[in-house]
VONUZA-425751 format. One record per residue: residue in one letter; x, y, z of N, C-alpha, C in turn. Coordinates in steps of 0.1 Angstrom, whole numbers. Example, Ala and Ser with C-alpha at 12.3 -4.5 7.8 and 13.67 -1.06 7.14 Angstrom:
# VONUZA-425751
res nX nY nZ caX caY caZ cX cY cZ
A 132 -57 78 123 -45 78 132 -33 78
S 128 -22 71 137 -11 71 129 0 79
# end
This chain:
# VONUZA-425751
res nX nY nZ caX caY caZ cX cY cZ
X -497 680 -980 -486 674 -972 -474 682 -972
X -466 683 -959 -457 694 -955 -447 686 -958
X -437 685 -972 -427 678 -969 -418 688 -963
X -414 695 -967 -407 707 -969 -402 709 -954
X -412 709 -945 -407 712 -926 -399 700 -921
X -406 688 -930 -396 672 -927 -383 673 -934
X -381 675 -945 -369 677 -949 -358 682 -940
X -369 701 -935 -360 705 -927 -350 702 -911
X -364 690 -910 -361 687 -898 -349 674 -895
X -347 669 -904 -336 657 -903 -320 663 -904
X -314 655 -899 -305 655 -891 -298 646 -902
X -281 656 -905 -274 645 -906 -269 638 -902
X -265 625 -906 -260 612 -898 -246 620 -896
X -244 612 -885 -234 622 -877 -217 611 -880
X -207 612 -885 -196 609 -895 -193 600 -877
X -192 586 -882 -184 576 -871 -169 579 -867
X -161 582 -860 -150 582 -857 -143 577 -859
X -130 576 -867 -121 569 -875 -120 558 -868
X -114 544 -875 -106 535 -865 -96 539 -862
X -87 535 -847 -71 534 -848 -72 522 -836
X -56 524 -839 -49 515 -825 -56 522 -812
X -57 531 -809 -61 533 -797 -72 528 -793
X -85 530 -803 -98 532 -800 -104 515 -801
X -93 509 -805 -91 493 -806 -89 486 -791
X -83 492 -784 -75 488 -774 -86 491 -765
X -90 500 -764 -101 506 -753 -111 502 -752
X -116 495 -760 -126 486 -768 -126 473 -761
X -111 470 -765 -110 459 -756 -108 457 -744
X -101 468 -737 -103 467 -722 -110 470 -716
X -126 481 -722 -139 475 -719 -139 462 -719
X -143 457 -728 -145 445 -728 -141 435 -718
X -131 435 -719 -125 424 -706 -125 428 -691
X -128 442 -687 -137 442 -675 -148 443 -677
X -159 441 -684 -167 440 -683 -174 427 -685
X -168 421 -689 -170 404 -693 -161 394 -692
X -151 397 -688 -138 387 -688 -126 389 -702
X -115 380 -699 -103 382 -708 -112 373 -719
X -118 360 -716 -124 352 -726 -132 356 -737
X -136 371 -736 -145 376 -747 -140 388 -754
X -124 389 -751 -115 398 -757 -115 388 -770
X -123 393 -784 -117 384 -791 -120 394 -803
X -115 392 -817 -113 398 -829 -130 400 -830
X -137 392 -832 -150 394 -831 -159 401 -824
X -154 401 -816 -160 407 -801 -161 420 -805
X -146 424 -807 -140 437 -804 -145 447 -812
X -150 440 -831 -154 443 -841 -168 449 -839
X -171 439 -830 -189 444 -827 -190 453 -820
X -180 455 -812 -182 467 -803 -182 481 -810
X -174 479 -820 -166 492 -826 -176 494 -842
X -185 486 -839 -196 485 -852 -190 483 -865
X -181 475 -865 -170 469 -877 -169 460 -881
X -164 455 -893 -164 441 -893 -149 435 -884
X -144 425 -886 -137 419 -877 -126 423 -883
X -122 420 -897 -110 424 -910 -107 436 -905
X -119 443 -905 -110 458 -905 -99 460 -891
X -100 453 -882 -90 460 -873 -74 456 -877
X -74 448 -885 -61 442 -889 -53 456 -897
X -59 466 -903 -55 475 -906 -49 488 -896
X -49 481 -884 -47 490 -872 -40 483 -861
X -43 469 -862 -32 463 -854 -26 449 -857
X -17 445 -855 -13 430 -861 -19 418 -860
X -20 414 -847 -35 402 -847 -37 406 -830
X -46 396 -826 -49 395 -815 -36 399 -802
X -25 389 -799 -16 397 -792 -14 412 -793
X -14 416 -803 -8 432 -806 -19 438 -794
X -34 432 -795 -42 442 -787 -38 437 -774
X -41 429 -769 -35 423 -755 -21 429 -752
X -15 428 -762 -1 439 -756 -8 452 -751
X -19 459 -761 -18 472 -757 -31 470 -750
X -32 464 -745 -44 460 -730 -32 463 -721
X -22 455 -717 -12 457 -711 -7 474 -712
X -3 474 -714 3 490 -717 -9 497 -711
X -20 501 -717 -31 506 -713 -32 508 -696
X -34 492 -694 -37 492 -678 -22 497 -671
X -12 493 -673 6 499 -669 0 511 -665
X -8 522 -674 -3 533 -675 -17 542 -663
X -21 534 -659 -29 538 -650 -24 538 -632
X -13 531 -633 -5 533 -623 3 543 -616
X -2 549 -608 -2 561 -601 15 558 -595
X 28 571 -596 37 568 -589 34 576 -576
X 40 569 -565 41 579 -559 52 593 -559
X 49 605 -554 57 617 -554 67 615 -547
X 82 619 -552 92 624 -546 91 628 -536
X 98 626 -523 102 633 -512 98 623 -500
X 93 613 -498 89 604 -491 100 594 -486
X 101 593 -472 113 581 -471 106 568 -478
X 119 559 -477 117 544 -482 105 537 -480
X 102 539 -468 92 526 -463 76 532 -469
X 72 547 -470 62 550 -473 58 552 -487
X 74 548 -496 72 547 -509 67 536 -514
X 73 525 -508 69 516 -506 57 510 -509
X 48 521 -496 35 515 -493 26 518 -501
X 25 535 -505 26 541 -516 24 534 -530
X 31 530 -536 37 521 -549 23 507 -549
X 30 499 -532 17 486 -532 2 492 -534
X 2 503 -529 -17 507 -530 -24 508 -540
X -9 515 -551 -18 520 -564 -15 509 -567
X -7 498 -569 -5 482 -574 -16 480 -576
X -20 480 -562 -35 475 -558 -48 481 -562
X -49 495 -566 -55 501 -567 -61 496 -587
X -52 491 -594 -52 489 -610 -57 475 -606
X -52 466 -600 -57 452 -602 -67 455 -593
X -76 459 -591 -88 460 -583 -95 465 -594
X -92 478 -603 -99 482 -613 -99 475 -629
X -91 463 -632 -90 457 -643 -84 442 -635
X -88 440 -626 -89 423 -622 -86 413 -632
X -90 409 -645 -88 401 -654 -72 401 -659
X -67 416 -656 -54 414 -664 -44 408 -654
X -48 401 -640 -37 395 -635 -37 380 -642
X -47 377 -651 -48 364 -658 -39 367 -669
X -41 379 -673 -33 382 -686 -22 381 -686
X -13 389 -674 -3 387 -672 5 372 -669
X -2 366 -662 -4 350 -661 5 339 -669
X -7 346 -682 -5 331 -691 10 339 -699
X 14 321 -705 22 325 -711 27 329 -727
X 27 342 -728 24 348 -739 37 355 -751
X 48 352 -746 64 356 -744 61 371 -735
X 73 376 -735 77 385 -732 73 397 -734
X 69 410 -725 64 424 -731 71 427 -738
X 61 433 -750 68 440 -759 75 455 -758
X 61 462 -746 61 476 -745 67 480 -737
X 75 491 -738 85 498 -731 78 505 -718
X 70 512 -718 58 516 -714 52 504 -701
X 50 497 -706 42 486 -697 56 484 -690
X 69 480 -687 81 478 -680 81 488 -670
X 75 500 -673 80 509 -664 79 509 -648
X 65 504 -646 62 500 -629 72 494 -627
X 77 478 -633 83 472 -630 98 474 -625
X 100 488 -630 112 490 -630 117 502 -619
X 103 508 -610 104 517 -604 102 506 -594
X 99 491 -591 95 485 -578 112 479 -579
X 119 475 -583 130 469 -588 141 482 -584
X 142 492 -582 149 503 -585 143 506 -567
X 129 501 -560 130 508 -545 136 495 -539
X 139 483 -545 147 474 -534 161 476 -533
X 166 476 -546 184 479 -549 183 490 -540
X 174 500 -539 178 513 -532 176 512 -517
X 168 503 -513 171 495 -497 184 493 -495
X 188 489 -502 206 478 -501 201 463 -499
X 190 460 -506 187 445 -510 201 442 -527
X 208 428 -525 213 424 -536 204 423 -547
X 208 421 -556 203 421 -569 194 408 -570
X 201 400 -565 192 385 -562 180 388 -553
X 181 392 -546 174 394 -530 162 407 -540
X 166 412 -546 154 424 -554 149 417 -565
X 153 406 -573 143 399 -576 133 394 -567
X 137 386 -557 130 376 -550 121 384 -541
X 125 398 -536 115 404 -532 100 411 -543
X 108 414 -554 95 416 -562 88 410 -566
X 89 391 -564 81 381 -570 76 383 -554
X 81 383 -540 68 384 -528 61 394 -530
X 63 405 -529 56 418 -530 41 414 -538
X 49 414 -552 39 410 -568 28 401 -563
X 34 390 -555 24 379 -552 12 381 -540
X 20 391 -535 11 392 -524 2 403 -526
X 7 408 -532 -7 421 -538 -13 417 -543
X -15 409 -554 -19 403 -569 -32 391 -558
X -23 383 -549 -32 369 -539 -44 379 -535
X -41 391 -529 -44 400 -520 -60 403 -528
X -53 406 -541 -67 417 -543 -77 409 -553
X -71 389 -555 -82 382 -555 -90 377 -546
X -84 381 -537 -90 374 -522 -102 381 -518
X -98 399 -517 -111 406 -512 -119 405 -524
X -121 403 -536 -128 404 -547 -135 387 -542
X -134 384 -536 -138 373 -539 -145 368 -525
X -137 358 -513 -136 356 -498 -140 365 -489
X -131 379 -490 -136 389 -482 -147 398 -489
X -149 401 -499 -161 409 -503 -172 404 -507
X -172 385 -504 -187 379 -505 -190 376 -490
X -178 381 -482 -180 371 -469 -179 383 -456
X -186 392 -461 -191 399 -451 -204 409 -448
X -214 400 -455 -228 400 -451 -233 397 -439
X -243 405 -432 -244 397 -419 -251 383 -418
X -256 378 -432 -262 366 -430 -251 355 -431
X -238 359 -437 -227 352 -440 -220 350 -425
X -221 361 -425 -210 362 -410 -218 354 -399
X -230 355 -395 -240 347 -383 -240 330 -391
X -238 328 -401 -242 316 -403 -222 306 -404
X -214 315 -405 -200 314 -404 -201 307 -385
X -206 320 -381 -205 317 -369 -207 307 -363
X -223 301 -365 -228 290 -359 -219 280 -365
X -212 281 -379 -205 264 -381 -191 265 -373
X -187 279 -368 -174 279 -360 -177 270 -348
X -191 275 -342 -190 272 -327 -196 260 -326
X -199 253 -337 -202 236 -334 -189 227 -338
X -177 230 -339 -165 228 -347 -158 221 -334
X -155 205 -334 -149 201 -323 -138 208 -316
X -137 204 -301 -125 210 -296 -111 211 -301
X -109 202 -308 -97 208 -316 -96 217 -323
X -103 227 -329 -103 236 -338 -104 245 -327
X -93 246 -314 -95 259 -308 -90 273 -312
X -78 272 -322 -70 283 -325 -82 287 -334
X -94 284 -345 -100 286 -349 -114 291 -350
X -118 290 -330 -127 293 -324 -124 307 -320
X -113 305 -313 -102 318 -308 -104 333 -318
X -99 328 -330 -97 337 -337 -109 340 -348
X -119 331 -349 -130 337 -360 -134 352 -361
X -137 355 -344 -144 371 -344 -136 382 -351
X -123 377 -350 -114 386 -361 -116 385 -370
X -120 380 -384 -120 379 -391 -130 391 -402
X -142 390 -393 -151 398 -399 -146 414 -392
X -143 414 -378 -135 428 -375 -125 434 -384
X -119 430 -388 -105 432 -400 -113 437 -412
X -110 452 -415 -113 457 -430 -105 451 -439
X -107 452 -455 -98 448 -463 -84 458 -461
X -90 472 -459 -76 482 -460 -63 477 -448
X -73 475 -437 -65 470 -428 -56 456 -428
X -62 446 -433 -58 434 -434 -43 436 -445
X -47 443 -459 -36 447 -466 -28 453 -455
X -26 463 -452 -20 471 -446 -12 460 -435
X -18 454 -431 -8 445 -419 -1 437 -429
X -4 427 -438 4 422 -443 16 427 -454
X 11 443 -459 22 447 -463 30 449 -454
X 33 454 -441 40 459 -429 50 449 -425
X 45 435 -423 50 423 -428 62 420 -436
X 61 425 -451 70 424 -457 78 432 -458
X 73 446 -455 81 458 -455 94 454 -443
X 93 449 -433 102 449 -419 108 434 -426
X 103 425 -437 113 414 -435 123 421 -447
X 118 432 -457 132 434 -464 145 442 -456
X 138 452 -447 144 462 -438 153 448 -430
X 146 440 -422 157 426 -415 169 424 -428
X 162 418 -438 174 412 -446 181 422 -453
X 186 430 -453 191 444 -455 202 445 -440
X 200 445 -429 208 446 -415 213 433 -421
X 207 421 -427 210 409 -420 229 408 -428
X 226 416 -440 235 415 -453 246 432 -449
X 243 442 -440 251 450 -439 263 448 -430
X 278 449 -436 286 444 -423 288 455 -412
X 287 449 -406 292 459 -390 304 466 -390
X 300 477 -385 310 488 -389 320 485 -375
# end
């Protein structure tokens, strides 16, 4: 018997990768796109990282600490737009990649959601502070740049549950032909409804965003003339 070629042939076990905060966090925001916020849990996270659960406490404080840096994590995926662009295309710019993170980590509009106090991370403020910084720079008041970044926020955020959901289950052709027949049996009163169905399925998601940001873009640009005095 050849032990001697078997010996040579094994392989050492190859040294696991230390824990840290980072490799904690990443862990978990696998996790919660891949399964939801609800299975972001101490346990979860443990299994993933082939650990027991105790040990991540040596790396982060409890549960929040990681959902903070879920937060931060996803923040920092937010693409700015480049210098040199007038207003309105920064703008648009800024909403796409908005759009572009809550499309790719969907669950963390839940996150952000609930109520958890206040971010901790300086880091995770940052977007917030570049969309806040293009209204003042409109000549929107300080009030008026709040109130526009809670429409903005809401309408991207409405926006990109909607195609995840309405528009990206509801444009199949078996969906759309069977949409159809319950339009056109729909009493006479549902005319504005009859009118306008065929649009519905014509309208891309990019497009449908795009009109409704355009929307808001022209009502800050109005309330901006509405608040400048006449020279």
């Amino acid at each position: 018997m050849n032990v001697k070629g078997t010996a040579a042939q094994t392989e050492p076990a190859r040294p696991r990768a230390p824990l840290t905060r980072e490799r904690i966090v990443d862990a978990a925001l696998l996790l919660m796109d891949r399964e939801g916020l609800d299975a972001v849990t101490m346990r979860r996270i443990g299994r993933e990282l082939g650990v027991e659960a105790m040990s991540l406490y040596n790396h982060v404080e409890d549960k929040e600490d990681i959902l903070d840096g879920i937060c931060e994590r996803v923040m920092s995926d937010f693409e700015y737009p480049e210098p040199g662009h007038d207003w309105e295309e920064t703008v648009r710019r800024g909403a796409r990649s908005w759009r572009k993170v809550l499309r790719t980590h969907p669950d963390v509009m839940r996150l952000l959601a609930e109520e958890r106090g206040p971010v901790r991370s300086i880091d995770s403020m940052r977007p917030m502070e570049f969309a806040l910084r293009l209204f003042r720079d409109a000549g929107l008041s300080d009030r008026d740049t709040a109130q526009a970044f809670h429409a903005f926020g809401g309408y991207i955020q409405g926006f990109v549950i909607m195609e995840m959901g309405s528009i990206a289950g509801g444009t199949t052709p078996s969906h759309l032909e069977r949409h159809k027949e319950i339009t056109a049996e729909l009493p006479e009163e549902f005319e504005a409804m009859r009118a306008v169905d065929p649009y519905f399925a014509e309208c891309s998601a990019d497009e449908q965003f795009e009109f409704g940001l355009d929307l808001l873009i022209r009502g800050v640009l109005e309330r901006v003339r509405e608040q400048t005095p006449a020279s």
